[in-house]
Residue, then its C-alpha position, 0 to 999 in steps of 0.5 A: x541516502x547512504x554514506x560509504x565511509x570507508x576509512x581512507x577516505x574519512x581520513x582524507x575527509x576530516x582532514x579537509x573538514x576539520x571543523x565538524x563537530x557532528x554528524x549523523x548519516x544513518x549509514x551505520x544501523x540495520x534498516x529497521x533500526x526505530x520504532x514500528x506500530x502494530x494493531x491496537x496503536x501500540x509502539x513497539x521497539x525493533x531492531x536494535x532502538x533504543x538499545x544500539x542508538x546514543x546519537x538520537x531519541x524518539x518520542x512517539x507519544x503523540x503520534x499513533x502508529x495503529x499498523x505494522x506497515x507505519x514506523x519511523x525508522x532507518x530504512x535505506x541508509x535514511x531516517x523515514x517516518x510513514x503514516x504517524x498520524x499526529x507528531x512524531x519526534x526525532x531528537x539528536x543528543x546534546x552536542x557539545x559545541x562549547x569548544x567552537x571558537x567561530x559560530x557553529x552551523x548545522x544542516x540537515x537533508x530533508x525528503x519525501x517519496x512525493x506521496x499525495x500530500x494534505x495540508x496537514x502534513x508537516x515537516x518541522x525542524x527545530x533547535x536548542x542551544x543550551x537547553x532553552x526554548x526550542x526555535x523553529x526554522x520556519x518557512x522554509x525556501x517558502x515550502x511552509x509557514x510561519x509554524x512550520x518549516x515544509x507543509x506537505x501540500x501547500x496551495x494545492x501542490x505537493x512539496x516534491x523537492x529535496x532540501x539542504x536546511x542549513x542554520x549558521x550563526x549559533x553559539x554556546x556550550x550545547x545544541x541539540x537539534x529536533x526534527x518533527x513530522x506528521x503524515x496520516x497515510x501510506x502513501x506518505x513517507x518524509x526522509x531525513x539524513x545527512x545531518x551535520x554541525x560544523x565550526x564556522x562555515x559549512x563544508x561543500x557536501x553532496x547528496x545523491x537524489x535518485x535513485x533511492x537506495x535499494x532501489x529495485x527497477x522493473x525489468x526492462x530498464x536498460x538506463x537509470x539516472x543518478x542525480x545530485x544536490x551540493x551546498x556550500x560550494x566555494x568554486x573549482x569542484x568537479x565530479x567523479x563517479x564510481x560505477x561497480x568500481x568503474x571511475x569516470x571523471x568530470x561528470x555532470x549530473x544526471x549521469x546516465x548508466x547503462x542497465x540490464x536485467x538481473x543486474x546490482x549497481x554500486x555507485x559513488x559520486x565523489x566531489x573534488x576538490x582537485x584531486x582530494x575527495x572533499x565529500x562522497x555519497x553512495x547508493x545501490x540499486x539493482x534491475x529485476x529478473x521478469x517472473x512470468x505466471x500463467x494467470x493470478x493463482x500461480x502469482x499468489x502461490x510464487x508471491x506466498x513462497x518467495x515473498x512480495x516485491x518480485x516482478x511479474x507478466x502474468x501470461x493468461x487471461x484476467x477477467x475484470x470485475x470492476x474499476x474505481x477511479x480513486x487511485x485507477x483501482x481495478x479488480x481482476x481474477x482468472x478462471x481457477x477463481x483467484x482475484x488480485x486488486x491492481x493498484x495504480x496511484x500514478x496511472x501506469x496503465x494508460x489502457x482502459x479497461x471495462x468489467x467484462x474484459x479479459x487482459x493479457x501480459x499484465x506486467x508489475x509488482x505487488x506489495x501487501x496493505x492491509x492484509x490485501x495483495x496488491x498488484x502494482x503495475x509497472x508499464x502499460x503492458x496489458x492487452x484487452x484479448x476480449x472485451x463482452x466476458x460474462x462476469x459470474x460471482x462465486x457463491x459462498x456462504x458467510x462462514x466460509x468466507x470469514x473462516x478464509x477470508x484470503x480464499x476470495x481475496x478480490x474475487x467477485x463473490x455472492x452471499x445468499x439470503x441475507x438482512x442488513x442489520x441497520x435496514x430500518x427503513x429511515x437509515x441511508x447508506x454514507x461513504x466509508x463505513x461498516x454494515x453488517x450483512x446477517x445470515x438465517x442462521x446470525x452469521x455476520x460479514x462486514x459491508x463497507x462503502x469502500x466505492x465513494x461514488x456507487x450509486x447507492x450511497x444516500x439510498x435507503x439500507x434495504x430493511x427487508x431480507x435479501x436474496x443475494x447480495x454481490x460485492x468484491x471480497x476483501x479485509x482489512x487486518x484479517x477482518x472479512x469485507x465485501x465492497x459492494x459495486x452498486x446498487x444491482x449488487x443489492x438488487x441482483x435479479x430483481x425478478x427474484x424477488x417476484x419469484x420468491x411467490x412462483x417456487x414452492x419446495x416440499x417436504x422441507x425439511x425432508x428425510x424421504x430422499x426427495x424434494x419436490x419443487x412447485x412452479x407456476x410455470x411448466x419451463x425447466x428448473x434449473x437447481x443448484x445446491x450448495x453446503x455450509x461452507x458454500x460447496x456446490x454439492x448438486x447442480x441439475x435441470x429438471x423437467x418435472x417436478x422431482x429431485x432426488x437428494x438422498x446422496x445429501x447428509x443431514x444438514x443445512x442446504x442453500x437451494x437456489x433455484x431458477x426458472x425464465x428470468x426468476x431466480x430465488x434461494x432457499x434454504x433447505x433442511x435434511x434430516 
């Protein structure tokens, strides 16, 4: 949370509070203000740290920070650390407390976005007076252990609480104060703010707890609560608010206020001691307007030209090509073939929806992981207009995939004539890892296990080549993947593979300007012909045996081909 220190009032306020020593907010740095990861775990200074900080330090040494997206920094008015993965340090300076002629306390505000936690995260908090050992205020309000102050989840639940860790009875010439954390996901985010040393007792002090500064709340809200913590309360106080210069006295919280769309909110919560303000916090928010896109390609095009974090309905029609359960995953794309991964880690969508639905009036936001788009929703609003839709991926071809991997983000795609290079017979797939699916002509595409429950994980990587294999098209930092859905996704037609003996294509290569095509079977054959980079060139049905291909340049072709139920792919060589 952010102080509003105007100077009046931190008059008044050290008027009141003359026995603080220290204090730190984090109100007066650009959010961004620490240290950010990149690919590679490489730490990399931003904002204006160290360069523009004399209060505190960082030492990331032992964590690593491997994505742009993990940090540990000012964000908001607050100190936030996001998915450190091993011990990140936050070190205040030396305080000179020498002058202290009572014992001296400190406190601190501890938080988290109430992200799913594990048993391994922690949030620690230390101190050392006159340089020595540091002591660690363990087991916290029983949140944590005798090593650690707060434990992210301790016996199956998450610490979802915001805490006031408060220290008195210290003495001596210097203090310096450590805050310790580790979190390995990015989903996980802890706060600190609001830290201070005081002489003697600690003053009564306030802590607005929702909303989070900055916060942006999805159209249609029409109220938000503001809610507060106090401590060190000595009796008698009452409570003001502050609403876009509106007072209002005597209040309680929660404090209810009225909302519209399109609208920004500046609040202070004063806490009175009579008619003296003896502490204030502040926070902004503000409602968002509703963009409404026909269908997920023009949400791409908005979200690439005005940035992520707007909320939108998206009006059209959403085809779903598959559902996860982990964190309610589903993936949609419209019929101008763009995709989008809907990401509901709390739920929101209450509605169930089957691949093959068509959905209209999604409503949410999105954010980007990974390289991927995410669309979040924000209320149940999507209704299934149909239910039955045929599901058809897009054939592309491996080099165009990996040339634009963000063309098919999410799309349900189709890669043809394809070996697993760990097919070797004895070699079973497991969840979450990589395999290299290979073209005819050695070009390589990541397939990863990302569905820890497909009913293929455990059997054995097909060693022999494939026809085609389907999946959901993905990355990760710009490297090209393919989610495979299940096990019919590697086995897709199985009469192909019989098929493969019924179909026989000549002269191939050919630079006479024709085909011929051999069947088994006097049914039409449906051909289709596709170019490297996977554009559909010809598409035919034919009821003899001849195709005429002299419009084609000199090249490599698929040629897939289907008659009854037997479908196969070729490729085919012009001259």
């Amino acid at each position: 949370m952010k102080k509003l220190y105007f100077l009046l009032l931190t008059i008044l306020i050290t008027s009141i509070s003359s026995g603080q020593i220290w204090s730190e907010d984090f109100s007066t740095y650009t959010d961004g203000t620490g240290i950010d990861g990149s690919v590679g775990a490489t730490v990399t200074n931003i904002g204006d740290y160290p360069a523009g900080v004399s209060k505190w330090t960082l030492d990331a040494t032992s964590a690593a920070l491997t994505a742009a997206t993990d940090w540990a920094k000012t964000s908001g008015g607050t100190f936030s650390f996001r998915d450190i993965d091993g011990p990140l340090q936050w070190n205040s300076e030396m305080i000179d407390i020498s002058s202290a002629t009572a014992p001296v306390s400190f406190q601190l505000t501890a938080s988290n976005n109430a992200g799913g936690f594990e048993t391994s995260d922690f949030y620690d908090v230390y101190y050392s007076l006159d340089s020595g050992p540091f002591v660690l205020v363990s087991n916290w309000n029983n949140l944590g252990d005798a090593s650690h102050t707060i434990i992210g989840e301790t016996g199956g639940v998450d610490w979802s609480t915001i805490e006031d860790i408060q220290i008195s009875g210290l003495s001596g010439n210097t203090l310096q104060i450590r805050v310790q954390a580790v979190n390995n996901s990015g989903a996980e985010e802890f706060f600190l703010d609001n830290v201070i040393v005081s002489e003697g007792a600690l003053p009564p002090s306030i802590t607005v707890t929702a909303p989070t500064d900055m916060n942006v709340f999805a159209p249609g809200t029409t109220s938000v609560n503001v809610e507060w913590t106090t401590a060190n309360l000595v009796g008698g106080e009452t409570f003001d608010i502050v609403v876009n210069g509106v007072t209002t006295n005597n209040v309680t919280s929660p404090f209810a206020v009225v909302t519209a769309d399109g609208q920004a909110y500046n609040i202070t919560v004063n806490l009175m001691t009579g008619a003296t303000i003896t502490d204030f916090e502040g926070v902004d928010f503000s409602v968002a307007n509703l963009t409404t896109v026909a269908n997920i390609t023009a949400l791409r095009a908005d979200v690439t030209a005005n940035g992520l974090g707007r909320f939108y309905e998206i009006t059209g029609g959403s085809l779903v090509t598959h559902t996860d359960g982990f964190r309610n995953r589903k993936w949609i794309q419209d019929t101008d073939i763009s995709g989008v991964l809907i990401y509901d880690q709390p739920g929101t969508i209450a509605t169930t929806y089957n691949v093959g639905d068509m959905v209209t009036g999604l409503r949410g936001t999105t954010e980007d992981s990974n390289g991927v788009l995410r669309f979040i929703p924000t209320s149940d609003a999507g209704m299934v207009a149909s239910i039955g839709n045929a599901v058809t991926p897009q054939i592309v071809t491996i080099p165009a995939f990996n040339a634009a991997p963000n063309d098919y983000e999410s799309e349900l795609i189709e890669v043809q004539t394809v070996t697993f290079v760990e097919g070797d017979g004895v070699a079973t797939f497991a969840t979450g890892q990589n395999y290299t699916l290979r073209d005819d002509m050695m070009n390589d595409l990541v397939k990863r296990t990302d569905f820890f429950s497909a009913d293929y994980i455990g059997e054995i990587i097909p060693s022999s080549q494939l026809p085609s294999v389907v999946g959901v098209a993905g990355e990760f930092n710009g490297t090209s993947q393919i989610y495979v859905r299940n096990l019919s996704d590697l086995t897709l037609s199985t009469p192909s593979f019989n098929g493969q003996e019924n179909f026989s294509v000549y002269p191939n290569p050919t630079n006479t300007g024709f085909i011929n095509i051999s069947t088994t079977s006097n049914a039409n054959v449906t051909v289709a012909i596709y170019d490297i980079l996977g554009k559909q060139v010809i598409s035919k049905t034919l009821n003899n045996n001849h195709l005429n291909v002299s419009g084609l340049k000199a090249g490599i072709y698929i040629l897939k081909l289907s008659q009854n139920e037997a479908t196969t792919t070729k490729k085919l060589v012009i001259e």
